[in-house]
Each structure stands twice: as structure tokens, then as C-alpha cells.
C-alpha positions in Angstrom: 8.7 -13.4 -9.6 8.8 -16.6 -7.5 8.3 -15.9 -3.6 10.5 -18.5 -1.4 10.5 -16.9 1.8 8.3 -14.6 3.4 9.9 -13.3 7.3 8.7 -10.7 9.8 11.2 -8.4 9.6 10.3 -5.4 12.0 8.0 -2.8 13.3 8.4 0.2 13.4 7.1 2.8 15.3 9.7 5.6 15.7 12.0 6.6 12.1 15.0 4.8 14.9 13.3 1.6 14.4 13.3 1.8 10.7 15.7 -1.3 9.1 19.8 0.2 8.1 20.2 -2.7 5.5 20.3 -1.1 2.0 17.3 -3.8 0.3 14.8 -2.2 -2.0 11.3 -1.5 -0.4 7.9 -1.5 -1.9 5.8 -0.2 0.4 1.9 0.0 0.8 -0.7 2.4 2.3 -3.9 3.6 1.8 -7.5 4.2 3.9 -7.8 1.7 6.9 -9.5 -1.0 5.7 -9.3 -0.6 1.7 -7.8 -4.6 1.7 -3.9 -3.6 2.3 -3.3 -6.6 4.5 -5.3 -9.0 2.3 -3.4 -7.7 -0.8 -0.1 -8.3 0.7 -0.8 -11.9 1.7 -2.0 -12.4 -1.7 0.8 -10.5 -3.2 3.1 -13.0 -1.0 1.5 -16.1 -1.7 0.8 -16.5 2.2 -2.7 -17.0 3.9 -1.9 -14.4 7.3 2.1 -13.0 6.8 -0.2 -9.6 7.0 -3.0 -9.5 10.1 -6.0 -9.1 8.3 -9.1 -7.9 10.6 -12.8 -6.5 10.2 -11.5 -4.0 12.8 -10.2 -0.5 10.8 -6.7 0.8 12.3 -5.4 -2.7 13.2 -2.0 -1.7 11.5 -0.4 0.6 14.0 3.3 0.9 13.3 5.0 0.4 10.2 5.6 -3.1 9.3 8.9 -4.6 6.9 8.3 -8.0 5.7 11.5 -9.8 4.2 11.0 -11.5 0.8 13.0 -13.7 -0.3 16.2 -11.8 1.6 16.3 -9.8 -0.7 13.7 -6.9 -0.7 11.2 -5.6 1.8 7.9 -5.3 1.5 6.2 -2.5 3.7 3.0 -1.9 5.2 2.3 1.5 6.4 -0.7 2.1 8.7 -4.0 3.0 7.4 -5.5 6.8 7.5 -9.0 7.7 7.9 -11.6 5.7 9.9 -9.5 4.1 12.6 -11.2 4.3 16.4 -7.9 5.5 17.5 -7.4 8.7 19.6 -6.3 12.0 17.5 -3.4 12.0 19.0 -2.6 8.6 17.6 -3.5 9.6 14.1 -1.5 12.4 14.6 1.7 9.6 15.4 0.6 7.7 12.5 0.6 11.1 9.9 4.1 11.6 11.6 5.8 8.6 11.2 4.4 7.8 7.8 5.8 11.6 7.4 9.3 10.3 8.3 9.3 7.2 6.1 8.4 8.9 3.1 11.5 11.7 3.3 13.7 9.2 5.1 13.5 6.3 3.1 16.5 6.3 0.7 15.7 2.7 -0.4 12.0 2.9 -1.4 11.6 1.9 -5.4 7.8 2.0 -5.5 4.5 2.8 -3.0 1.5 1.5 -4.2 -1.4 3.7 -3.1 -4.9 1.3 -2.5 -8.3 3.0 -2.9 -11.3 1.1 -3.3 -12.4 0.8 -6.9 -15.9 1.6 -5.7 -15.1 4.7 -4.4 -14.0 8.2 -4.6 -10.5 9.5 -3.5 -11.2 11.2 -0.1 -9.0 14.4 1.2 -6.5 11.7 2.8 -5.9 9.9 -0.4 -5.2 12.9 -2.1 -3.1 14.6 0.1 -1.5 10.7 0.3 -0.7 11.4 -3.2 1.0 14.2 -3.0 3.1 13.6 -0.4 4.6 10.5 -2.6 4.8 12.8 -5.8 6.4 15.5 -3.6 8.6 13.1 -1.6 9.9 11.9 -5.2 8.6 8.6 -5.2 7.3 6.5 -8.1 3.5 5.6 -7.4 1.4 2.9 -8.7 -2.6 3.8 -7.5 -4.0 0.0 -6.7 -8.1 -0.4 -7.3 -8.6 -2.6 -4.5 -12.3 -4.8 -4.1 -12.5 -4.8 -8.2 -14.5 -7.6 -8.1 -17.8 -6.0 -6.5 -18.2 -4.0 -9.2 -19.3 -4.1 -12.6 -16.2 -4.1 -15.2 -18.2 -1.1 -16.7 -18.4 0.3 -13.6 -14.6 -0.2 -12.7 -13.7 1.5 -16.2 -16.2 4.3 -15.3 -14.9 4.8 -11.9 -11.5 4.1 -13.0 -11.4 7.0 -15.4 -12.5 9.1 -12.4 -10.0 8.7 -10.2 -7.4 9.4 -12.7 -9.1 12.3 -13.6 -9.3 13.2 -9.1 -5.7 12.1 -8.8 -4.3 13.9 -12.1 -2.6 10.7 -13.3 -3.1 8.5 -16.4 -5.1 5.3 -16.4 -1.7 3.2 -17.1 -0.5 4.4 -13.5 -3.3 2.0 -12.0 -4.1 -1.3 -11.6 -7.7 -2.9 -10.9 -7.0 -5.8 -8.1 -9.0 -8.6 -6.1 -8.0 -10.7 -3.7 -10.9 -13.0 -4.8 -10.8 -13.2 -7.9 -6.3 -12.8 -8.5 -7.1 -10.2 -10.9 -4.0 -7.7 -10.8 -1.9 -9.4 -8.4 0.8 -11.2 -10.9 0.7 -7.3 -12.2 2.1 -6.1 -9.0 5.1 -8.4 -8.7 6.1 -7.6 -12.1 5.6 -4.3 -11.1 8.0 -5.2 -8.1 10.0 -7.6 -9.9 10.6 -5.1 -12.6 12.7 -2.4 -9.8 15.0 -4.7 -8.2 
């Protein structure tokens, strides 16, 4: 899939704000900062469409990005660490809450975890609320390239096992290295 154009399209931070055009969206989410923003700029082909920061929480509404006017790509704020009141977490949980029963128009979320890690509470219950909203998932193995590849098979095999999904539902990605990312806009590619 060849990316022309790459627009700002929206944030939103109320299910009002979210976009009434009927283009497919691909949205991603996952633990503040597990790489979201740097895998969407790679994903993209752009250097800073997607704010990345060493601060966690940085995303704080949901964001549409317009590719190539003719699908969206969506970034959904990050859950765990941020320095944020409760009560903002609480927003976030909510609004991400809407998106996922409102969206008519989402083909695929791609759930990031870091490869080097375990799925956490959030994650989980992040996966089931795409399985239970009816969404197809993909599971993207962010920061693949600081492990060991017998270490990524290894932890790999674990999170399928945590998540109760098959191996062939994820995808080991780097920004660094490109590993995955021509994977994911085939993935994309492939639903529109």
C-alpha cells in the first residue's frame, strides 16, 4: 500500500466529536508509552504525523489521521502509567468505551504490548473489550528489536498463551529496525 497523503483529521474528546464520514478505520491502542505514536509515523511513512514524547499519557483524546482520503487511521489514548488525575483516566476508559461500541466503521484495532513484557490487567481487559465489542484484533509486539529473536519467540508464545489467541494473530514490530511494519499495511491494505 502506497501512502500519498497523511492529514490531521480530528480529535476527539467527546463520542460528538467523533468523524460522520463512512471511511474504514484502523485504529490503535495500547499501554502509554508501548511505541503507538512511533509505530504510526512509521506505519505512515512520516517522521512526527503522531507526537511522539518520553512523557507517558501525551495522547489525550482520540486522534483520526486521513490517509490517502480514503481511510482513517486512529490513535486512541494510552492506559496505565499516565501522571494524569483518576478522574482523567476515568474519561479516557470512557471515551475509548464509546468508540469501541460506536464505531460502525472500524475494520481492524491493533492492540501494541511490548514484546519484552507481560500483558498487564489493562491489556487484557483491552482485549476483551475488542473481542466483545466484535472487532477483529491484530496484537502488535512493539520494541522487538531489544530482545533476543529467541527471546521474542519465547515471550511471543506467552502472550498468546495470556491473551488466548494464536501466534498468527500477532506481529513482532520495530520502529528501528522496519521489522513488521510493511505487515501492518497489508494488514490494512488487505480490509479496504
Amino acid at each position: 500500500m502506497e501512502i500519498r497523503s497523511v492529514e490531521f483529521y480530528r480529535a476527539a474528546y467527546s463520542p460528538q466529536d467523533f468523524p460522520a464520514d463512512k471511511r474504514p478505520q484502523f485504529a490503535m491502542v495500547g499501554r502509554s508509552n508501548v511505541g503507538k505514536s512511533s509505530l504510526i509515523n512509521a506505519v505512515l511513512k512520516r517522521k512526527a504525523i503522531a507526537r511522539v514524547s518520553q512523557t507517558p499519557g501525551k495522547t489525550q483524546g482520540i486522534h483520526f489521521y486521513l490517509i490517502n482520503d480514503r481511510f482513517h487511521i486512529v490513535d486512541l489514548p494510552g492506559y496505565g502509567y499516565a501522571k494524569v488525575p483518576k478522574t482523567t483516566l476515568q474519561g479516557w476508559r470512557a471515551l475509548i468505551n464509546a468508540y469501541l461500541e460506536k464505531s460502525e466503521r472500524l475494520r481492524l484495532m491493533f492492540l501494541l504490548l511490548d514484546a519484552r513484557r507481560t500483558p498487564n490487567d489493562q491489556d487484557k481487559q483491552m482485549h476483551r473489550w475488542t473481542r466483545d465489542a466484535g472487532v477483529e484484533e491484530k496484537v502488535l509486539l512493539t520494541k522487538s528489536d531489544k530482545i533476543s529473536n529467541n527471546q521474542l519467540s519465547k515471550n511471543s508464545e506467552g502472550i498468546a498463551e495470556e491473551l488466548g489467541i494464536e501466534r498468527g494473530e500477532m506481529i513482532a514490530c520495530s520502529v528501528v529496525t522496519k521489522r513488521g511494519i510493511d505487515q501492518v499495511r497489508r494488514e490494512i491494505a488487505e480490509r479496504l
